[in-house]
Structures are given as structure tokens and as C-alpha cells.
MDTraj code that builds the backbone (N, CA, C; nanometers):
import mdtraj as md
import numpy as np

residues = "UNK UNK UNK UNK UNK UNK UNK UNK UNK UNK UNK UNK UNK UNK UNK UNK UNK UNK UNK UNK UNK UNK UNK UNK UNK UNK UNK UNK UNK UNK UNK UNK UNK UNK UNK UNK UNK UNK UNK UNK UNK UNK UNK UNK UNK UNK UNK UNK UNK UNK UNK UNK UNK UNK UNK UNK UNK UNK UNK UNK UNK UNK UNK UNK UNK UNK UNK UNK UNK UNK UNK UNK UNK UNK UNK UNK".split()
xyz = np.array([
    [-1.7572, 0.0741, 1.0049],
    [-1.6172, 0.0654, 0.9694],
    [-1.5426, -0.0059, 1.0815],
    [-1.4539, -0.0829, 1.0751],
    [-1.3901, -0.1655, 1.1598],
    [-1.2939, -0.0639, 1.1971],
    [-1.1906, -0.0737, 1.3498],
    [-1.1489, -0.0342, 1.3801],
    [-0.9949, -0.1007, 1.4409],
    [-0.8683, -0.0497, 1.4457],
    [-0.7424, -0.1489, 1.4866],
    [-0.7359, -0.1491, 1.6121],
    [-0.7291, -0.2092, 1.7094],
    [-0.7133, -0.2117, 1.8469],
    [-0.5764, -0.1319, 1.8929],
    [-0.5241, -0.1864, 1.7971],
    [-0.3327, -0.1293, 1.7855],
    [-0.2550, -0.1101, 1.7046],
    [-0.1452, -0.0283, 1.6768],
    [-0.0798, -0.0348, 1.5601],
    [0.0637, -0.0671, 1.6138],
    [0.1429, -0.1004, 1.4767],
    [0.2893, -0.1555, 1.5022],
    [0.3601, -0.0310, 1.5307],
    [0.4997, -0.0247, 1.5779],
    [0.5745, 0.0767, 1.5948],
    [0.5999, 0.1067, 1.4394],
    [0.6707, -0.0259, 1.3724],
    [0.6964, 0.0347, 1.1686],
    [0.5552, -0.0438, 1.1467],
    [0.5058, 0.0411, 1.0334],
    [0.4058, 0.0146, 0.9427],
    [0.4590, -0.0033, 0.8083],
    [0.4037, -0.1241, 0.7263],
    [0.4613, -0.1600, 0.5727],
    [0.3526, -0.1689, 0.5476],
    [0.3447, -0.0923, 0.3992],
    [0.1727, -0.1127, 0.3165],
    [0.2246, -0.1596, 0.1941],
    [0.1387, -0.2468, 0.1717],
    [0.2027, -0.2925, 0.0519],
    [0.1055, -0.3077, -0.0541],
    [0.1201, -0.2209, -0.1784],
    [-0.0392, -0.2066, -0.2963],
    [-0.0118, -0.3331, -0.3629],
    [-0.0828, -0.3972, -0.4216],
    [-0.0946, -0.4951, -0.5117],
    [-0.1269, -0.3963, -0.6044],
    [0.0043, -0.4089, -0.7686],
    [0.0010, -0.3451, -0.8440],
    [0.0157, -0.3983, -1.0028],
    [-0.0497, -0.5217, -0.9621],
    [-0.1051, -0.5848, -1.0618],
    [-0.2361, -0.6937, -1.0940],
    [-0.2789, -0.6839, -1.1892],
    [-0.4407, -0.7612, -1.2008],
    [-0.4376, -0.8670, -1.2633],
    [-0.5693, -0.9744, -1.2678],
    [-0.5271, -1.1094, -1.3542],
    [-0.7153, -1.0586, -1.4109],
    [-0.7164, -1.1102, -1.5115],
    [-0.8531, -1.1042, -1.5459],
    [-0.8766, -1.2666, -1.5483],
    [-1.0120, -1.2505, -1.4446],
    [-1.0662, -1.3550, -1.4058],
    [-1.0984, -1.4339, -1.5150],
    [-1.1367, -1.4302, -1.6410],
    [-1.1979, -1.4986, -1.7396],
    [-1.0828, -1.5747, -1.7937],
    [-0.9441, -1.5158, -1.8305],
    [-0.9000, -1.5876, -1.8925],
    [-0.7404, -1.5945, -1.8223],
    [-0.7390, -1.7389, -1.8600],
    [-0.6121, -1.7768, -1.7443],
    [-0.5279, -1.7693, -1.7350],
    [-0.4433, -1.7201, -1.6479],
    [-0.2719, -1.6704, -1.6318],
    [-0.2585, -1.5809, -1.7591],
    [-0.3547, -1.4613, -1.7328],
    [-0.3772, -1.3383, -1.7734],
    [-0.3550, -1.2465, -1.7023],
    [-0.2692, -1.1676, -1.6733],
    [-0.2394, -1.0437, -1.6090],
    [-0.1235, -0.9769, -1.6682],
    [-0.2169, -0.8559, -1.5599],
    [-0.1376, -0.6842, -1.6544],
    [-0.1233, -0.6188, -1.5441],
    [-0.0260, -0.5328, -1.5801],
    [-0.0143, -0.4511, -1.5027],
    [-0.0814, -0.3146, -1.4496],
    [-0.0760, -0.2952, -1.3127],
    [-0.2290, -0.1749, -1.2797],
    [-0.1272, -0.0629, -1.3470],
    [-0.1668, 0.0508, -1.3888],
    [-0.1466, 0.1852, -1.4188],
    [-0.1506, 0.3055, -1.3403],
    [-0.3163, 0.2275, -1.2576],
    [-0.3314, 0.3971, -1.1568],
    [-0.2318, 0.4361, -1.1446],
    [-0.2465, 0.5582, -1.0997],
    [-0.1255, 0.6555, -1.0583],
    [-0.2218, 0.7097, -0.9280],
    [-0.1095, 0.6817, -0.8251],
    [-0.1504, 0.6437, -0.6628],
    [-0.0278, 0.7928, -0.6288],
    [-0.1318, 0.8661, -0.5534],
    [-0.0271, 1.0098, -0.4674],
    [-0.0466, 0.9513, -0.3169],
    [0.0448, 0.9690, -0.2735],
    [0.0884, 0.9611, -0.1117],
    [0.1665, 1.0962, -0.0582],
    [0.0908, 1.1570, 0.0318],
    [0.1518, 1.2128, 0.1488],
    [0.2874, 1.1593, 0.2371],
    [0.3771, 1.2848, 0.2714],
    [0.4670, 1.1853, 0.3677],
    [0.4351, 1.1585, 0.4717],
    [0.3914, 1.2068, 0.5277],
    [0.2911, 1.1377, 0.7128],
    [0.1426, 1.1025, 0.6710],
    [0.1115, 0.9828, 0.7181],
    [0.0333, 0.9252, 0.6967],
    [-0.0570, 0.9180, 0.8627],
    [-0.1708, 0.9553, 0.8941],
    [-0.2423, 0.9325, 1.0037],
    [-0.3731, 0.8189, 1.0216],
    [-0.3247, 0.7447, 1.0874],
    [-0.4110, 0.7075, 1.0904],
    [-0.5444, 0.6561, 1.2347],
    [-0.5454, 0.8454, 1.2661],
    [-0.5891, 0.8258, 1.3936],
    [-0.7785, 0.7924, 1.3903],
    [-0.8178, 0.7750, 1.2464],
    [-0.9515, 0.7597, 1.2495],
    [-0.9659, 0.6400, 1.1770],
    [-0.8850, 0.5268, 1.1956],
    [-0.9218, 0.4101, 1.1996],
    [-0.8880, 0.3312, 1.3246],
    [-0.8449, 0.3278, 1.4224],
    [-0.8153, 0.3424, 1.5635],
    [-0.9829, 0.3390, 1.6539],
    [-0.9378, 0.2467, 1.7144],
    [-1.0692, 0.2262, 1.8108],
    [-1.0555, 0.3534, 1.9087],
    [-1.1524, 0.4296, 1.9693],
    [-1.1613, 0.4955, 2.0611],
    [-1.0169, 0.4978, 2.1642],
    [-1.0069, 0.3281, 2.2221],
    [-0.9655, 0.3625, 2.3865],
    [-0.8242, 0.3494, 2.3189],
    [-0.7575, 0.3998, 2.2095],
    [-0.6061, 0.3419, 2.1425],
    [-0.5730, 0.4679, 2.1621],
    [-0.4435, 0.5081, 2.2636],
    [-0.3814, 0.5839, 2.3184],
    [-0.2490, 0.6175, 2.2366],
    [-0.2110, 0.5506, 2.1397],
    [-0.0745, 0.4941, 2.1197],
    [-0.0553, 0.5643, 2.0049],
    [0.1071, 0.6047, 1.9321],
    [0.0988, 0.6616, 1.8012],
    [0.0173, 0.6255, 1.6120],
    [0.0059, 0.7160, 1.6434],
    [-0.0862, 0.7066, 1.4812],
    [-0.0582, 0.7646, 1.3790],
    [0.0293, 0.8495, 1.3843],
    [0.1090, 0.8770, 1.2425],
    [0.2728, 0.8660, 1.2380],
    [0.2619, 0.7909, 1.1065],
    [0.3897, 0.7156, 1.0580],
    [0.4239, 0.8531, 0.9344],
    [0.5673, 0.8368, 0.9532],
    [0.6102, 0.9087, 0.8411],
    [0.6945, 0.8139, 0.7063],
    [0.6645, 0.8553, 0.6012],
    [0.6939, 0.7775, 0.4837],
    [0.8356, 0.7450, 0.4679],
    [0.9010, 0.6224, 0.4728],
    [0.9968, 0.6387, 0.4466],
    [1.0898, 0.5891, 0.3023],
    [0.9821, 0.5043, 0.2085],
    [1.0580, 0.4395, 0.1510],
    [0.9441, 0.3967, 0.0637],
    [0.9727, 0.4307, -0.0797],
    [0.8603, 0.3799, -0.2086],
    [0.9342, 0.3043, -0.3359],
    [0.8959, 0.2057, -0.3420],
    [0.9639, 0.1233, -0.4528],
    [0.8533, 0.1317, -0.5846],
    [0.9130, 0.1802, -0.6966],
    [0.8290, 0.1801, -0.7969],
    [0.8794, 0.0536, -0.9578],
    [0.7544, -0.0340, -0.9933],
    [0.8194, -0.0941, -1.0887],
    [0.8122, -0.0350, -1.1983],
    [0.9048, 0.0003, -1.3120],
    [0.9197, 0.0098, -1.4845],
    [0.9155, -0.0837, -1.5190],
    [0.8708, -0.1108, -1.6042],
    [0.8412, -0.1889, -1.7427],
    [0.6626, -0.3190, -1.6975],
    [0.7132, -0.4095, -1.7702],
    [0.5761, -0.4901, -1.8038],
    [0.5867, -0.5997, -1.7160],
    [0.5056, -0.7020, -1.7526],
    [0.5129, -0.8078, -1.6359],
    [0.6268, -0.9015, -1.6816],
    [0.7097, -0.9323, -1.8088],
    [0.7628, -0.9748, -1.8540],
    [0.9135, -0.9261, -1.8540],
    [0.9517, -0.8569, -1.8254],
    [1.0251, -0.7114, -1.8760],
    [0.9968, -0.6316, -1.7357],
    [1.1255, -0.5871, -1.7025],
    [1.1146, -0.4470, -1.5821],
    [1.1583, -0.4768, -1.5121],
    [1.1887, -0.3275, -1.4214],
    [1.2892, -0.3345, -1.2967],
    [1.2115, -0.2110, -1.1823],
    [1.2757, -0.2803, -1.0751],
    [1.2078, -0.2122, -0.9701],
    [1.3460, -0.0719, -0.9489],
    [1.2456, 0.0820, -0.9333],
    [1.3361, 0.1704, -0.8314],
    [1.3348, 0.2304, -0.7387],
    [1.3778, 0.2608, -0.6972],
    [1.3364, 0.3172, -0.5606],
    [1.3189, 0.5552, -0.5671],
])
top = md.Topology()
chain = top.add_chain()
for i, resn in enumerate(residues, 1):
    res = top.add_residue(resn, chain, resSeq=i)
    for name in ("N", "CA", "C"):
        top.add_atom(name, md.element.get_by_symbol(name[0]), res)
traj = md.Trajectory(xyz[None], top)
């Protein structure tokens, strides 16, 4: 498993929450999973050994889209 040498003071994750199906072109849909998140997030076991520095971020902010790829609005 690879490891980060360092982390930022803010952390942004950002899911890609939509798919294209490879076969047929400028085809995409939207993902569905349903993704749970914790509000502190650690991430002291992806961290190289000699990384001294903070490792858990607390959640501050989730944007969710409604509707289709055509259609919809983002909320927070």
C-alpha cells in the first residue's frame, strides 16, 4: 500500500459520481451508491511511518446532486 509523506492542513475529497459506459458513446448515468461518511475522518494509516503531523480532518461540508444528468440541482 502506498503511503503520503504529508498531508494538507484542509483536505477536499472529491467522489466522481457519475459513469460513462465504455461501449457506447457519450453514454453516462448517474452512480446511485449510497456512500456513509463519518464526521472525522483519520487518516493516520495511510501516512508513512516518520509523518508526525495531523491526520484527522473533521467533515465540514457535503454537496449532494438531485435529479439526472440532464435535469438536477446540487444541495448542500
Amino acid at each position: 500500500m502506498s503511503s503520503f509523506y504529508n498531508l494538507p492542513s484542509i483536505l477536499i475529497i472529491h467522489l466522481k459520481r457519475f459513469k460513462s459506459n465504455w461501449y457506447m458513446k457519450n453514454n453516462f448515468e448517474k452512480d446511485e451508491t449510497k456512500i456513509s461518511i463519518e464526521e472525522d475522518i483519520d487518516l493516520s494509516k495511510f501516512v508513512h511511518s516518520n509523518y508526525t503531523g495531523k491526520t484527522r480532518y473533521k467533515l465540514y461540508a457535503i454537496s449532494n446532486h438531485k435529479g439526472t444528468l440532464e435535469a438536477g440541482h446540487y444541495t448542500r
